[in-house]
C-alpha positions in Angstrom: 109.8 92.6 167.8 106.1 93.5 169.6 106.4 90.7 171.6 110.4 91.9 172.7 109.1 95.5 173.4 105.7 93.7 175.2 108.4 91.0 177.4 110.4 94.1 178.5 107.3 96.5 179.1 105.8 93.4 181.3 109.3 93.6 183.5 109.3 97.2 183.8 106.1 97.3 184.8 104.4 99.6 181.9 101.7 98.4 179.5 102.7 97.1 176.3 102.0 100.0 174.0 103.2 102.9 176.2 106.3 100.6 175.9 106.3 100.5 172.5 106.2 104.2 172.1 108.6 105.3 174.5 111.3 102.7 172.5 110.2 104.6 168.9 110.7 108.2 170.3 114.0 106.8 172.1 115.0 105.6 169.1 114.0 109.2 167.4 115.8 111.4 169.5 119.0 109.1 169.3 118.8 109.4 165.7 118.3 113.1 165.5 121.2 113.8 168.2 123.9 111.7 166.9 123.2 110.1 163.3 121.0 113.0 162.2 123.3 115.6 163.4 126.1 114.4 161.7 124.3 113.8 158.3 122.7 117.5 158.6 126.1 118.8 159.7 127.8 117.2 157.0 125.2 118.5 154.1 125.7 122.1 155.8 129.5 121.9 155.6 129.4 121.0 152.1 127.2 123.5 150.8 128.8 126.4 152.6 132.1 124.8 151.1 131.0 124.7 147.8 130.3 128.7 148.1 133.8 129.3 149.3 135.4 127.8 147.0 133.6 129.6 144.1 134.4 132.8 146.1 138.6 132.0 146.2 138.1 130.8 143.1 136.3 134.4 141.9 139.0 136.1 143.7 141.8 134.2 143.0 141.1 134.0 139.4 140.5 138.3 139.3 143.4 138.8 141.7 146.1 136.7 139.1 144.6 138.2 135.5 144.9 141.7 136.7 148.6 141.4 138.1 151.1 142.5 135.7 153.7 140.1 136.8 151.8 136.8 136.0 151.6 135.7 132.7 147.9 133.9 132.0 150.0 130.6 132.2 150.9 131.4 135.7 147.6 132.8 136.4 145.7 129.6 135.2 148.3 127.4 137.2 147.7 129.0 140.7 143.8 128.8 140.0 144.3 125.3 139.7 146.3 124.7 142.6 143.8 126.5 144.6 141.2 124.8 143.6 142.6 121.7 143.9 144.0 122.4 147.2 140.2 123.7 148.5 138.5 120.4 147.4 141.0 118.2 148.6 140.1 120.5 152.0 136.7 120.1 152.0 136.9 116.2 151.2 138.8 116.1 154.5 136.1 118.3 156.4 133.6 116.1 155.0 135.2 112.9 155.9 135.7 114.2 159.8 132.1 115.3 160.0 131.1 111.7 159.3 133.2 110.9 162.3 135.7 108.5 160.3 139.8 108.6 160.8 141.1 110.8 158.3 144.7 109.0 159.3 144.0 105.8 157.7 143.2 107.4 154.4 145.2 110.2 154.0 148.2 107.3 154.5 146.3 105.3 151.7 146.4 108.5 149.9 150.1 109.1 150.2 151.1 105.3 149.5 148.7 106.0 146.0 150.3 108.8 145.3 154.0 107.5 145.9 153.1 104.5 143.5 151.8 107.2 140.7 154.6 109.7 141.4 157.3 106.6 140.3 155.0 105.5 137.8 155.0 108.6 135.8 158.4 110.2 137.1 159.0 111.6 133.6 155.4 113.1 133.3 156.3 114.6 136.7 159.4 115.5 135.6 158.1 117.9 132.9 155.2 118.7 135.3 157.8 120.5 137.7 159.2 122.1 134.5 156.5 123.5 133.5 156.0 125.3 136.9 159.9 126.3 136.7 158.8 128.1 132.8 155.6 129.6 133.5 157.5 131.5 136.9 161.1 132.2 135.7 159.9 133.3 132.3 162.6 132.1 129.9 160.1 133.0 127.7 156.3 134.2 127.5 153.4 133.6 124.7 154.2 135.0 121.6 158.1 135.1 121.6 160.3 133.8 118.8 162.6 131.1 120.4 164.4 128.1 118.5 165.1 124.9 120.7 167.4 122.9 119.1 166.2 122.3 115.3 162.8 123.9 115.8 162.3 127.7 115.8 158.8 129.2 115.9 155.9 131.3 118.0 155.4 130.6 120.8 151.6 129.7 121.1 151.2 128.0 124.3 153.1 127.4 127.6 151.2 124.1 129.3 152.3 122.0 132.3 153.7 119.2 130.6 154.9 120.7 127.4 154.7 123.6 125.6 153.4 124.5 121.6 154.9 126.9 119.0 154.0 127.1 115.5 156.8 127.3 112.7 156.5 129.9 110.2 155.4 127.2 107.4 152.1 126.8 110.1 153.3 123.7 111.2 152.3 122.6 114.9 155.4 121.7 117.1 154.8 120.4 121.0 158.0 120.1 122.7 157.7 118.6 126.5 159.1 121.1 129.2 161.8 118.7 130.7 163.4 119.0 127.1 163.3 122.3 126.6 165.1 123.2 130.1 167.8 120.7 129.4 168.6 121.9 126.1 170.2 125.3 124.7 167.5 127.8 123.7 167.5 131.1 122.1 165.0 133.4 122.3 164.7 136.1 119.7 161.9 138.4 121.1 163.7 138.7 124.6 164.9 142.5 123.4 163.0 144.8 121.6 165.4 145.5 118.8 167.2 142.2 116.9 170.1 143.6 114.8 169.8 142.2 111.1 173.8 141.3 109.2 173.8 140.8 105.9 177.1 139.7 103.6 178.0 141.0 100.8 180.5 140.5 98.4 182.5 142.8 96.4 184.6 142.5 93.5 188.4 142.9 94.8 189.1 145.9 92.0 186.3 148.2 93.7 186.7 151.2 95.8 186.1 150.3 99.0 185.6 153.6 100.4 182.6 153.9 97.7 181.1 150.5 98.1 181.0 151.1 101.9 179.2 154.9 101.5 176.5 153.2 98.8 175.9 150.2 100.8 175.8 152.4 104.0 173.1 155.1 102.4 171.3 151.9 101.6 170.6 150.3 104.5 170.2 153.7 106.3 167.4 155.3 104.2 165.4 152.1 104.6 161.9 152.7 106.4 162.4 149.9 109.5 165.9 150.7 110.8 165.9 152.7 113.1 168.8 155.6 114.3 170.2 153.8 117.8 172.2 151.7 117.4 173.2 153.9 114.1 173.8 150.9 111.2 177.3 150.1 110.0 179.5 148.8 107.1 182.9 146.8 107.8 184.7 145.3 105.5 185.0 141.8 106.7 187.2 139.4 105.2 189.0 138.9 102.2 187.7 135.8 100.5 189.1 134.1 97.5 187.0 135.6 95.0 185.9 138.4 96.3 185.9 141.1 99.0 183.4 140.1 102.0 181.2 143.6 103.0 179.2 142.9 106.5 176.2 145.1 106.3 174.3 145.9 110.1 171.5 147.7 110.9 169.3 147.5 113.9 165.8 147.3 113.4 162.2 146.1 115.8 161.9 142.4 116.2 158.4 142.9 114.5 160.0 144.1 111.4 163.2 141.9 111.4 162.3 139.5 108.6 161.0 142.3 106.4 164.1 144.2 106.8 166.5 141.7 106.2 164.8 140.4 103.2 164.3 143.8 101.7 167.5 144.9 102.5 168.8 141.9 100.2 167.0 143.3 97.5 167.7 147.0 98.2 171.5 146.2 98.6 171.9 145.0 95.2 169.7 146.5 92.8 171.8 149.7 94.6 175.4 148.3 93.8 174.4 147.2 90.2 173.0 150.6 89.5 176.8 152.1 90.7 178.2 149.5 88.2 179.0 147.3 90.9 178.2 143.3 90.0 177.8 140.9 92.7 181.0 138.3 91.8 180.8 134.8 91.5 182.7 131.6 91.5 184.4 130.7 88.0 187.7 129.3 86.3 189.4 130.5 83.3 190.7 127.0 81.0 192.9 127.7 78.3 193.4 124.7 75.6 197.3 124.1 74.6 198.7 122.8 71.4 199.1 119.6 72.1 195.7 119.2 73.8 196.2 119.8 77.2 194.4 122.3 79.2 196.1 125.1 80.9 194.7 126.5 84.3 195.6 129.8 86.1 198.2 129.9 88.3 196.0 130.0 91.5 194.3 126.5 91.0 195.7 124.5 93.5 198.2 121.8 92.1 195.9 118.6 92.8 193.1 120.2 90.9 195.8 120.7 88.1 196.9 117.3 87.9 193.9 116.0 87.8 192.7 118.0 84.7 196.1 117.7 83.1 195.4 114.0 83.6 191.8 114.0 82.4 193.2 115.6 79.1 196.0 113.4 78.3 193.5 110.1 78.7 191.3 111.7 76.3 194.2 112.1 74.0 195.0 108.7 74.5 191.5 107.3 73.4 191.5 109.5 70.1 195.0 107.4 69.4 
């Protein structure tokens, strides 16, 4: 290399080591003005970017927990975009500071993306779901819903699926693309749920009575409330008995409470009135000859069959 720089000082007409010297500091300032440069210019954009995007980031993340129309869901989603969006920035800031084509890769990017996006279309699929949820609001943390066999709290809306716990504590993850293609009810979407309870009556009661005790009943009860006032229909006539429908409106907090009190309330109120809750049964009646007898009402198949149950057993005793 001495002897290169000492050939082309000898042409030039310089000594040797003057040469030498004048090649190094060429060499130094190139450095510094191009290569240099663009390696301090680089470092400088990514350090101020860093402090940008932990100020959005600060902002972003205050601006979305204090607005009353996002849900921390949607508030921890458009943190995330942003963020992702402000390093995928940078990256690109960085890469153009080097002085490398940012066409080449961001078409690299897109063909990598592509190949993922087909790859996990159903991932995607509840990933764009999960966006459609956390924004339309079908339903928020902490609502009763039931989506198709599985009714619970909800505990937490994610991208990709979504979590309730059942009322025996068990853990339930549904994915979002199912839950939007299926019919859901949500309980806790009003504040007041209206609690119906069925109750039959022996068909030799007062009607007029059974509706005034059953009505008092659920009325003086501590968690239904006035509006909507509760009612008392009679509401079918069943075989055995008369079918009383018992409503009263009540706070979604309190609906289990009520409805299961109100069970108990209901009758322990009728039997102290001399009112028994009927049930089911069939009156037999044994013949001379052996056979059995049934009331009128039995149906005729259910009559032949026990006449003919009777007259085998006659036959075996033969």
């Amino acid at each position: 290399m001495y002897q290169i720089l000492a050939a082309a000082a000898e042409i030039t007409g310089e000594t040797t080591e003057s040469s030498f010297w004048d090649v190094l500091k060429n060499i130094g300032l190139n450095f510094v003005q191009d290569t240099g440069l663009t390696i301090v210019r680089t470092i400088a954009f990514l350090v101020l970017g860093l402090v940008v995007i932990k100020i959005v980031q600060a902002i972003t993340r205050s601006a979305s927990l204090k607005s009353s129309k996002l849900d921390n869901s949607a508030a921890s989603f458009i943190i995330s975009v942003v963020t992702v969006v402000l390093y995928v920035s940078l990256i690109i800031v960085l890469i153009t500071s080097l002085g490398f084509s940012t066409a080449g890769i961001i078409a690299g990017f897109s063909a990598v993306a592509l190949a993922i996006a087909l790859a996990l279309k159903d991932s995607l699929g509840s990933l764009a779901n999960g966006v459609i949820i956390i924004f339309t609001k079908p339903f928020k943390k902490g609502d009763y819903i039931q989506i198709n066999d599985y009714d619970g709290l909800v505990q937490d809306i994610r991208l990709f699926n979504t979590k309730i716990l059942t009322y025996s504590n068990e853990e339930i993850i549904i994915p979002n693309s199912e839950i939007l293609s299926t019919k859901m009810i949500n309980y806790s979407a009003m504040p007041l749920r209206r609690v119906v309870i069925d109750v039959p009556i022996p068909y030799e009661c007062d009607t007029a009575k059974t509706k005034k005790i059953i009505l008092d009943c659920i009325s003086s009860y501590k968690y239904t409330v006035r509006t909507p006032l509760p009612s008392v229909v009679l509401k079918e006539y069943a075989d055995s008995s008369l079918i009383f429908s018992a409503r009263a409106w009540t706070l979604n907090e309190n609906y289990w409470d009520t409805l299961y009190d109100l069970y108990d309330a209901i009758f322990n109120a009728l039997k102290e009135k001399g009112i028994s809750i009927p049930f089911n049964r069939l009156d037999v009646q044994l013949l001379p000859d052996g056979k059995c007898a049934l009331p009128d009402n039995v149906p005729m198949s259910k009559r032949a069959r026990k006449n003919g149950d009777s007259q085998h057993k006659g036959d075996k005793k033969q």
